[in-house]
N, C-alpha and C positions, 0 to 999 in steps of 0.2 A: 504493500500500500504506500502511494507517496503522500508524505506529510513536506509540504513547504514552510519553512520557519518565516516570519518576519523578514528576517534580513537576505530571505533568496527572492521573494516578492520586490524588496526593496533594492533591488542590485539588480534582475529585473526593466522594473519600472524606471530606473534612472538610469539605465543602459538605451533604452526605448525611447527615452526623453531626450539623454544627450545626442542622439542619431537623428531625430524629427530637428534639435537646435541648430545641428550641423547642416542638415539640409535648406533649413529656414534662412540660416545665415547667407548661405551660399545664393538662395536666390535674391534675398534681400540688399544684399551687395550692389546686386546686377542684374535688373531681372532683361532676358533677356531668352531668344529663340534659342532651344535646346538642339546644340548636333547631333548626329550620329555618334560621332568619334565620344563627346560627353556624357551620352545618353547609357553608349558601354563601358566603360568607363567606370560609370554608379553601378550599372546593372551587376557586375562581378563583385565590386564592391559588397554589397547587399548578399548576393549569393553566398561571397565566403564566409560574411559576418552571420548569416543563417546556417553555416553547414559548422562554423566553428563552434556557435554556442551551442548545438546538438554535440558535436564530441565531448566538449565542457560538461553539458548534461548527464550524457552519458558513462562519463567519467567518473561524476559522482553518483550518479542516483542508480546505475547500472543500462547493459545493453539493449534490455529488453524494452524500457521505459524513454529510449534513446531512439528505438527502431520507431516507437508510438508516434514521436514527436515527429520522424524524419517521414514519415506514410500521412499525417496531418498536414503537415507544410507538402508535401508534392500535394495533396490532394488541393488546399488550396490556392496554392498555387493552378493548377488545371483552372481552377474556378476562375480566376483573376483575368484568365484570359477573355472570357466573358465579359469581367467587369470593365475591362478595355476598349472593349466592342462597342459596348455602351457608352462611357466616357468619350469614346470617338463619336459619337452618333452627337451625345449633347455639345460636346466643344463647336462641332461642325454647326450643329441647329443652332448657338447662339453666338455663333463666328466669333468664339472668344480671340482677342489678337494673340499671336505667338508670342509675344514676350509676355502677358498673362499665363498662358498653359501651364505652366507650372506650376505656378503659386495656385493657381484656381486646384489642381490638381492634389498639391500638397494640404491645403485646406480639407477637401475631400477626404486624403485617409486620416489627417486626425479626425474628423466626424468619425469616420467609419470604428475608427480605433475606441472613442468613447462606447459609439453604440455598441459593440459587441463584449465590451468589456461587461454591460448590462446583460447582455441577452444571455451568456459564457454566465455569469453567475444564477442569474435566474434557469437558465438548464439546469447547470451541474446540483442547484438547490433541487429540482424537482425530480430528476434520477435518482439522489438520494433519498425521497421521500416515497416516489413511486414508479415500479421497475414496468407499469406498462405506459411511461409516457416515452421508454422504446420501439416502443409498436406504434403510436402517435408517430413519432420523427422518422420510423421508416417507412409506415404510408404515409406522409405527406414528401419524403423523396424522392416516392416511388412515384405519388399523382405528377410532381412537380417535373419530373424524368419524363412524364409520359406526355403533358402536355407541351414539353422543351422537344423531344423529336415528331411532334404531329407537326410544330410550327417551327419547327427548324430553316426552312424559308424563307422564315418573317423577321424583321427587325422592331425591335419595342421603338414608339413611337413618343416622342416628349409631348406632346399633345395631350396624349392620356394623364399625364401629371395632374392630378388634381389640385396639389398643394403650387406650383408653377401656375396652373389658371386662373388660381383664386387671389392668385396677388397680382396678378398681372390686372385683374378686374379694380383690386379695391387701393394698391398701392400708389403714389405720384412715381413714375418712372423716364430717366433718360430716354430721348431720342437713340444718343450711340455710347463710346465707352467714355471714359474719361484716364484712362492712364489706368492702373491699377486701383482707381478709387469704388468705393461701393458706391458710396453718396457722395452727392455733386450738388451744384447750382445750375439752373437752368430758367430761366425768362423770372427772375427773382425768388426764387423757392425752393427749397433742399428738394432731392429727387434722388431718385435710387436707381443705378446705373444699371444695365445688363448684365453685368456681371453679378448681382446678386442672383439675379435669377437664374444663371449658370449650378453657382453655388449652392441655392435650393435646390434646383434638380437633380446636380451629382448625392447630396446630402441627403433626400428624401428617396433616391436612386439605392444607396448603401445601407438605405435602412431593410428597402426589400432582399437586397441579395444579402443580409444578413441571417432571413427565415431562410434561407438554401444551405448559406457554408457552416451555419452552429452546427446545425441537426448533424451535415455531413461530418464534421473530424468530429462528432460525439462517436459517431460512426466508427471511428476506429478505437479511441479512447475515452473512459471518464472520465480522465481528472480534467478538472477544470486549468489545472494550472499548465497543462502541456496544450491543453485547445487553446488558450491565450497566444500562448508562445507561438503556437504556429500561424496563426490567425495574424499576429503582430508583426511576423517576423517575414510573412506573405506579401503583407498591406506597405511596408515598408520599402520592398525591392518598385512596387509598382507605377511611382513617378517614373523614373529612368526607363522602365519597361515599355510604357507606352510610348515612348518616343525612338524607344530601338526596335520595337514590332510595330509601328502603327502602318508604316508601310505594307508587313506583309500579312496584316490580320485579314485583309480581302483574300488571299490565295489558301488561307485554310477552309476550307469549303464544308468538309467534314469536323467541323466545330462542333456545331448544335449536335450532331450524332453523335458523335465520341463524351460529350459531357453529359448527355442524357444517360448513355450506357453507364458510366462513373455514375452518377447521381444514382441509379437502377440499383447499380450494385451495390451502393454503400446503404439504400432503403433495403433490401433481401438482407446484409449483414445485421442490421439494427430491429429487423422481427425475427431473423435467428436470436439474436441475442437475448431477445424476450421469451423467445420461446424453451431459452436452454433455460431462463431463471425461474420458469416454471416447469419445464422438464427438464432436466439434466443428460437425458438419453440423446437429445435434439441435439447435434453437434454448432462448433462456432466456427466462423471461420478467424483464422489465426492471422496477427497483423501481418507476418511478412506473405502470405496470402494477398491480404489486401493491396502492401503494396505492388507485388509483381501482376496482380489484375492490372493496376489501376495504369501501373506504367507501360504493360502492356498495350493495352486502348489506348494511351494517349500516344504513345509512337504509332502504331497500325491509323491512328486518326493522321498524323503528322505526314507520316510517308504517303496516304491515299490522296491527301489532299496536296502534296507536291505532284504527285503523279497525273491529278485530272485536275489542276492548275496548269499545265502544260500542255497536257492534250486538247485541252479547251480552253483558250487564250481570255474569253469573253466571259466565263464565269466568276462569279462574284461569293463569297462567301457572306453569308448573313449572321447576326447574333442570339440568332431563335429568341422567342415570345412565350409567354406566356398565354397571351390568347391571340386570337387569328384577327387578320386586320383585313377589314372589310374590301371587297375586291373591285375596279371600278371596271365598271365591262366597257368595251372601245365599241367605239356606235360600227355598224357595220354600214361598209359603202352601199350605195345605190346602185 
């Protein structure tokens, strides 16, 4: 069983906090269009600093509690690529400038960071109180799996934002951006620039793909404190990510299918789970199980989608939805 002291929490937290300073610093300096060459750069950055503090973990607390952590972080990780999808889709729909994207970005995973830190306690509180809200979070995977490859297709639409509509209706808002400001002056009267409503979107955006990635790395572990970790240490690499994949998230085509099948699988692991702690006979499946599933599909996603990226010059990969978007039928000639 891991028991986290005080002071692993708090070494932790302020390991997590000096890397968001560092990052903030960096933009705040200069805010300015992210390259290529900067983008990888961080992106490894971030990778090593997630792959070292699993050995560190693992070091101390043991291999197996080490394996949890490193099947959590790939799994969200997979996720994140999603979240990118997205994130392109909103930056695009409120033409945030490039020397924004960043900062608009880096805002976004601290929300995300607070919100999960909520959700990561409120699970890990209600697993320990009751072992069928396992079966809960592996049908709602499994729905969630099943409606991501029906509409695998489709891209979620910022329109649908309800909390974006409704301030767009009752708030005073900028014409265009103002520099990195939220609020500005316009025809004599404080106004709220676009870019907040970027900021809404992504924000109320990480709240939904929050119901996906808790459930799933409960999915492979309980404790609370390793689903943190991976969640944080995920959310982290994901500024620099998008700016080193945003180019080639169009050529992964088999996206929505390969996360649906993850998502699948990790709901059937979480009503086994339920179902061994009420039978014991019911076998589980074991983490490094999960992770050679999970890295399976996402390479077989990875390679298919190089392969009919190629052969089909013209295809577009999309970020799958959650519901189907109304279809507009083209009038037929005369």
């Amino acid at each position: 069983m891991l028991r986290v002291t005080f002071v692993g929490w708090a070494i932790t937290l302020g390991a997590i906090a000096v890397l968001l300073a560092l990052d903030w610093a960096a933009l705040g300096r200069r805010p300015h269009e992210v390259r290529l060459g900067e983008a990888a750069r961080w992106s490894v950055f971030y990778v090593l600093v997630s792959v070292l503090f699993g050995v560190a973990f693992s070091l101390v607390s043991g291999w197996d509690l080490g394996a949890q952590y490193l099947t959590g972080y790939v799994v969200e990780e997979s996720l994140s690529v999603d979240n990118l999808f997205v994130f392109l889709i909103i930056i695009g729909s409120f033409a945030v400038p490039a020397a924004q994207r960043a900062k608009v970005l880096t805002i976004g995973i601290v929300v995300a960071l607070a919100l999960r830190a909520v959700f990561i306690a409120l699970g890990a509180a209600l697993l320990d109180l009751f072992s069928f809200v396992f079966l809960i979070f592996g049908v709602t995977l499994l729905g969630t799996a099943v409606q991501l490859f029906r509409n695998r297709q489709e891209d979620p639409d910022v329109g649908d934002n309800a909390l974006v509509n409704l301030a767009r209706r009752v708030l005073p808002m900028s014409t265009g951006y103002d520099g990195p400001k939220i609020l500005t002056r316009e025809r004599g009267r404080q106004v709220l620039t676009p870019l907040f409503l970027a900021l809404l979107a992504i924000g109320s955006t990480d709240l939904l793909f929050a119901f996906d990635s808790i459930p799933a790395v409960f999915g492979v572990t309980d404790h609370a404190y390793i689903v943190f970790a991976a969640n944080a240490f995920a959310l982290l690499g994901l500024r620099p990510m998008f700016f080193l994949v945003s180019g080639l998230l169009d050529r992964l085509v088999y996206m929505g299918t390969g996360l649906a099948i993850v998502l699948g699988f990790i709901g059937i692991k979480l009503i086994l789970e339920f179902a061994h702690r009420v039978d014991h006979q019911v076998p589980e499946l074991s983490t490094a199980t999960s992770l050679a599933v999970i890295l399976i599909v996402l390479a077989i996603m990875v390679v298919a989608s190089v392969i009919e990226s190629r052969r089909d010059t013209n295809v577009r990969a999309h970020a799958g939805s959650l519901r189907r978007r109304p279809r507009v039928k083209e009038e037929e000639d005369d």
